[in-house]
N, C-alpha and C positions, 0 to 999 in steps of 0.2 A: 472380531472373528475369534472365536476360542481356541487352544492347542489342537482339537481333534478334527476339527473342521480344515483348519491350518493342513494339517499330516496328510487329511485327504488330499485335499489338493494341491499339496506338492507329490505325492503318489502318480497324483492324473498330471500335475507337469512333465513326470520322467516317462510316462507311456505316449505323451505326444511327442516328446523328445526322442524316443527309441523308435519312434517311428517315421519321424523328419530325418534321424541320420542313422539309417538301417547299414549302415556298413560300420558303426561302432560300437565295440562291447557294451551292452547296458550298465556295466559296470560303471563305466567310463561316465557315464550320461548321469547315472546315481551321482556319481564322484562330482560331478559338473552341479549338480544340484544343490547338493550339503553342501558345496563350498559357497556358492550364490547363496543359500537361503545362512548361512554360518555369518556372511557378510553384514546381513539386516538384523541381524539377533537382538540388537539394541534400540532397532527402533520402535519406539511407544506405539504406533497407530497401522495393525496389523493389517487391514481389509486390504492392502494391496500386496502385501508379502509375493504369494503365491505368481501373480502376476511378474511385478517387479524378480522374481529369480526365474520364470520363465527366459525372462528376455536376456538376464545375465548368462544363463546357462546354454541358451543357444548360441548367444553370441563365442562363448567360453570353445562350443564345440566347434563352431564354423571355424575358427581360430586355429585347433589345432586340426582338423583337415587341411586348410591351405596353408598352414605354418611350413614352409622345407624342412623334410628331414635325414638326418645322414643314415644309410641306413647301411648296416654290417653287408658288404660285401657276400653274394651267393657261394655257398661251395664249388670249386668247379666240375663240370657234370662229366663223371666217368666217358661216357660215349661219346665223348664232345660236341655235341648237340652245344646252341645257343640258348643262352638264357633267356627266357620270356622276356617283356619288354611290359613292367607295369602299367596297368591301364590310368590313362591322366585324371585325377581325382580319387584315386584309390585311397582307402584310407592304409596310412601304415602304424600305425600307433598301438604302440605292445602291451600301454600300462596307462594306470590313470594319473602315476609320477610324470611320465614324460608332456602330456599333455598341459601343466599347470605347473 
């Protein structure tokens, strides 16, 4: 597999990836990528590259979705209304540091 063939298809990884977890910045999913494809850089027999950091990269994302995280305390609300009550599987993740 050449470099440019290579670059397509880790492009077409991050758009399957942005779309399995639509509740994550693509940033994040990018981030998930390069780090996965960064991992294999040294290996001599490319044809599965692409593949092989698919699966790291989801894995990577599913990871920080059900990772627990602490999250900064709401401000409390003038009118003193209650605080929403995050919905279960939310993503909360601010950065693509926190996640990795």
């Amino acid at each position: 597999m050449d470099r440019e063939h290579e670059q397509r298809a880790l492009a077409d990884v991050c758009q399957r990836l942005s779309q399995q977890f639509p509740d994550l910045d693509p940033a994040l999913v990018e981030a998930a990528v390069k780090v996965s494809h960064h991992e294999l850089n040294g290996s001599p027999i490319r044809d599965f590259v692409p593949l092989l950091v698919e699966h790291a990269a989801r894995d990577r994302l599913a990871f920080a979705l059900d990772k627990p995280r602490r999250a900064d305390p709401p401000p409390p609300d003038p009118s003193g209304a209650q605080p929403r009550e995050r919905e279960p599987g939310a993503a909360i993740l601010r950065s693509s540091e926190e996640a990795f």
